[in-house]
C-alpha positions in Angstrom: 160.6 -21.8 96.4 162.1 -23.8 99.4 160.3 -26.7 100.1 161.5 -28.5 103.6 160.6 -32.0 104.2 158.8 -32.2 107.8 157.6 -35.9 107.9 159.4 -38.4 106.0 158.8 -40.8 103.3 156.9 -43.5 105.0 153.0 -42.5 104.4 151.2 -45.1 102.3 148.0 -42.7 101.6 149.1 -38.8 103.4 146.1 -36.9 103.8 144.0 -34.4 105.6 146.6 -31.8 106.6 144.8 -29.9 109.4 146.2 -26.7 111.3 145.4 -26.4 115.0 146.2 -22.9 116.2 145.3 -23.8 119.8 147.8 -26.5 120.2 150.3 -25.1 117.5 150.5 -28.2 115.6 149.6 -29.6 111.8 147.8 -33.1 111.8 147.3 -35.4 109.1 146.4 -38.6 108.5 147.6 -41.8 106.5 144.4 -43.1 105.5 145.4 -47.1 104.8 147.8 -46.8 107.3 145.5 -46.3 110.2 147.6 -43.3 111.5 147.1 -39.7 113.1 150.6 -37.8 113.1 151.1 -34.6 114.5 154.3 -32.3 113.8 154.8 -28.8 116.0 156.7 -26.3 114.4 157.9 -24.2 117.1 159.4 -27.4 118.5 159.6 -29.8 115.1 158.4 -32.8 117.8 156.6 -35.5 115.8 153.9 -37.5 117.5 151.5 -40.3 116.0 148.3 -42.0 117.3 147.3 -45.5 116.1 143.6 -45.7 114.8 141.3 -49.0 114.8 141.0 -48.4 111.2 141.2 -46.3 108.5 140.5 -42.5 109.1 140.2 -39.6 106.4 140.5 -36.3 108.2 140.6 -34.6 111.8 138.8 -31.3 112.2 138.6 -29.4 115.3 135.5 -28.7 118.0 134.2 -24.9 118.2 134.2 -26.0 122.1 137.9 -27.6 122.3 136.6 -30.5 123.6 138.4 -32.4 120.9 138.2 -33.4 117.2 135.7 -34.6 115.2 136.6 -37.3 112.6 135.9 -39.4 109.2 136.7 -43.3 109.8 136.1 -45.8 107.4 132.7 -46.6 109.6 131.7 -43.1 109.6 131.8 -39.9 111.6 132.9 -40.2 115.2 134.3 -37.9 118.1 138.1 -37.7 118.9 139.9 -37.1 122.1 143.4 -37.4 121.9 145.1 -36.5 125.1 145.4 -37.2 127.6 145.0 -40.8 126.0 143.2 -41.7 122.8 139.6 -41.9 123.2 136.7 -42.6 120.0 133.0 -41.8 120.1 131.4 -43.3 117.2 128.2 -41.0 116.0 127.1 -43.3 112.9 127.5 -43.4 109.0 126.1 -42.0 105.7 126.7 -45.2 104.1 125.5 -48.0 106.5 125.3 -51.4 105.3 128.0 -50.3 102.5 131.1 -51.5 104.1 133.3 -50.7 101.2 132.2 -46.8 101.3 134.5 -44.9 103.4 134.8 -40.9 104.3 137.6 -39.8 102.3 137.8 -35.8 102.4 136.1 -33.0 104.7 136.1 -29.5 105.3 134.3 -27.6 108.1 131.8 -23.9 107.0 131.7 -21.0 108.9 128.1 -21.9 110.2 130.1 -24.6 111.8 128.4 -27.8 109.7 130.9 -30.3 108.2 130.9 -31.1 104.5 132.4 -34.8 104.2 132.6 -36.9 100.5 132.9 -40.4 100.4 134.1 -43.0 98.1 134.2 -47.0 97.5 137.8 -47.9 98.9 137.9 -51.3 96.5 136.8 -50.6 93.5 137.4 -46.2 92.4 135.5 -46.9 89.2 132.2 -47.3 91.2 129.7 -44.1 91.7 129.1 -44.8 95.0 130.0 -41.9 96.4 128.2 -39.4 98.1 128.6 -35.5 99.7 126.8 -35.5 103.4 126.6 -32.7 105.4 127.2 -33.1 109.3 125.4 -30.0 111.5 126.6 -29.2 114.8 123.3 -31.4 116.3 125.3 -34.2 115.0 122.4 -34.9 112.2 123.3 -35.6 108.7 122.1 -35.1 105.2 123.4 -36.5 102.1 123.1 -33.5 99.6 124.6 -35.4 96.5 125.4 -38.8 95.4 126.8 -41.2 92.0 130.3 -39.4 92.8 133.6 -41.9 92.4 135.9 -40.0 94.3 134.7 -37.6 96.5 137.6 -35.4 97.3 138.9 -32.0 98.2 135.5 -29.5 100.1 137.1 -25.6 99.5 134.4 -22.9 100.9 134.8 -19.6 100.6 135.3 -17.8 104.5 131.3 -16.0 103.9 130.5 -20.2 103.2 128.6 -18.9 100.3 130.6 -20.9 97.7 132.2 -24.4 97.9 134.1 -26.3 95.3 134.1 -29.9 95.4 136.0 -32.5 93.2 135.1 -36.0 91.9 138.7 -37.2 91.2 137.3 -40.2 89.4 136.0 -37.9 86.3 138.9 -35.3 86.8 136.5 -32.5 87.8 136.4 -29.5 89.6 132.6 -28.4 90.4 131.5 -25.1 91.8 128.1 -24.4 94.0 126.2 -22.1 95.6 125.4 -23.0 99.4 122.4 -21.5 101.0 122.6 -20.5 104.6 120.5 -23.4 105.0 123.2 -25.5 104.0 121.3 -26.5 100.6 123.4 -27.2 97.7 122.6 -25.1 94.6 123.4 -24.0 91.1 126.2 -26.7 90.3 128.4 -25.5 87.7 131.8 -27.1 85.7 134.7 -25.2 87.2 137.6 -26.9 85.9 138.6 -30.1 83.8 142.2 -32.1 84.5 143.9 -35.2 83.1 146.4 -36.7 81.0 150.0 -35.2 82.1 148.1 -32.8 84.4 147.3 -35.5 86.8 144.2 -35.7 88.7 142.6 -32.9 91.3 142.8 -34.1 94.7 142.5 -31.7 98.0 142.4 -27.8 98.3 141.9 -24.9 100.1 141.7 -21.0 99.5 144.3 -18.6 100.6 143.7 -15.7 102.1 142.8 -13.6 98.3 140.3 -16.3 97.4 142.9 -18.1 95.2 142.7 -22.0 95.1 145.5 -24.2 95.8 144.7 -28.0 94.3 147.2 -31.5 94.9 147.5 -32.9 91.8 147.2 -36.8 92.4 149.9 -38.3 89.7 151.3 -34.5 88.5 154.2 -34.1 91.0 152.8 -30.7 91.4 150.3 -28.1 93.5 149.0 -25.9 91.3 147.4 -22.3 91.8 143.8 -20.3 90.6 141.6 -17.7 90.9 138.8 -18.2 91.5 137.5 -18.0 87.7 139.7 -20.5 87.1 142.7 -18.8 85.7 146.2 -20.9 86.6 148.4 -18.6 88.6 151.2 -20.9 89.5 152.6 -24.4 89.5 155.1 -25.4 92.1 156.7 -28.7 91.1 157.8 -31.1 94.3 159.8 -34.5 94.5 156.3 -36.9 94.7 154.0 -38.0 92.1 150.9 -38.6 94.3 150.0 -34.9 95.9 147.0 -36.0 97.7 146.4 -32.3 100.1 147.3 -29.1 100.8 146.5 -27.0 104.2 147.8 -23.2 104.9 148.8 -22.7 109.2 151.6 -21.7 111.2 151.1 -18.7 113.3 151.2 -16.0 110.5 149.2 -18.4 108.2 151.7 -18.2 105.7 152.9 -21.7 105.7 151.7 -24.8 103.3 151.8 -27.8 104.6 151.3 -30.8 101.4 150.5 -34.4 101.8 151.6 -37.0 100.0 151.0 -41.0 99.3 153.5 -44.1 98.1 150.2 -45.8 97.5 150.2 -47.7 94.3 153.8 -46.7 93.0 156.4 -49.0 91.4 160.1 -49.5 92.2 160.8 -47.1 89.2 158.4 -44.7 90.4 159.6 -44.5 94.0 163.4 -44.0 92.5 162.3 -41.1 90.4 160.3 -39.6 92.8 162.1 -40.5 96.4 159.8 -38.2 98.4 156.9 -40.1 97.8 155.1 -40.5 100.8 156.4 -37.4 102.5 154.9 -34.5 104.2 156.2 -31.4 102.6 156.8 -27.6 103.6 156.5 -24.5 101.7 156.4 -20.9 101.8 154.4 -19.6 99.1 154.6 -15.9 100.0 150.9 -15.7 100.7 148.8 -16.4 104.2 145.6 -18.7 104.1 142.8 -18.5 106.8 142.1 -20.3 110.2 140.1 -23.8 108.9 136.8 -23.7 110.5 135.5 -25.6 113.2 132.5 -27.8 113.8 129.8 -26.8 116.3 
């Protein structure tokens, strides 16, 4: 499999790989680098937006009257053009200034699910899963998680998987039309040389594509569980993965230099970079909130 480098090596923390079929473009964000990038494939221009501090995912209006977004202080409104504009709306974990949003994925009933973690100290349950409805309300749903990472939900937003990085797992629920979390089940265990689950999303077959954080790799499921694939790529830290383009059929994989040695940056030179791939099968338009 051909796998193109789009952004280069220079992310500290790549994450949050977002396509946005109205404006043709893949976001992404580097967390710890404050950052918003943008890349268009139809034209390959790059453009990047500065942010006050650090933010964990973009995910686009039902309206198209902007983004919403996951800052360090908690959920805000974006407007990026014609000049950068913030709305702040509040945060999940007030008073907790080492908490930040770290990962977020958008149902079809147009609600947000957003996990957070403590950006000092990983080993720390202080974590929690908060659902954002379109009134801009919030509930937290779940908490005691390390490293909230990764919301998949099936397109009928009956199912969601959900990862705590921290403990290597892969959890499975039910999800009411309510929005009520139910029936948590083990889905799958990582470690060791396997590295540690980090984002995902579902193809178009209901197949699960998951970063591994430390394996150098993206790996493929069913939805039982069942390893389909593993495609190998030239980073150690795989931190996302997001399908877009106009037929759907491209994956777009974020990366992080975060944390890495000397030796570790030789061996794996594209650390950091914003990869390409085309992995012979489409994914689905990402929800939006609203």
């Amino acid at each position: 499999m051909e796998i193109k480098t789009i952004w280069p090596a220079e992310l500290d923390l790549g994450e949050g790989p977002l396509w946005h079929a109205p404006s043709g473009r893949f976001f992404f964000v580097d967390i710890h680098g404050c950052a918003l990038h943008a890349w268009t494939p139809a034209t390959d221009q790059r453009q990047s937006w500065n942010m006050p501090e650090r933010i964990g995912w973009l995910i686009a209006r039902t309206d198209g009257d902007g983004f919403m977004a996951g800052f360090q202080s908690g959920f805000a409104r974006v407007w990026l053009e014609p000049k950068l504009r913030i709305e702040k709306l509040g945060s999940p974990h007030a008073g907790q200034d080492d908490v930040r949003l770290n990962d977020a994925k958008a149902d079809c009933h147009g609600r947000i699910w957003a996990g957070s973690m403590n950006n000092r100290d990983t080993s720390r349950p202080d974590g929690q899963l908060t659902r954002l409805d379109p009134d801009g309300t919030w509930k937290v749903l779940e908490q005691g998680l390390h490293i909230a990472n990764g919301p998949c939900i099936s397109e009928d937003g009956r199912r969601m998987l959900h990862t705590d990085s921290g403990l290597n797992r892969v959890y499975s629920y039910r999800l009411s039309p309510r929005g009520e979390l139910m029936d948590k089940q083990p889905w799958k265990r990582f470690g060791g040389q396997q590295g540690t689950p980090d984002g995902m999303t579902m193809d178009a077959e209901g197949n699960i594509w998951i970063a591994f954080w430390g394996g150098a790799c993206i790996r493929q499921f069913t939805p039982d569980g069942e390893l389909l694939q593993r495609v190998d790529l030239p980073a150690l830290q795989i931190t996302c993965v997001a399908f877009g383009g106009e037929d759907l059929k491209s994956l777009v994989v974020t990366s992080a230099r975060n944390g890495l040695s000397a030796a570790q940056l030789a061996q794996y030179p594209g650390s950091g970079s914003v990869f390409l791939l085309r992995p012979g099968v489409a994914g689905v338009l990402p929800r939006t909130f609203g």
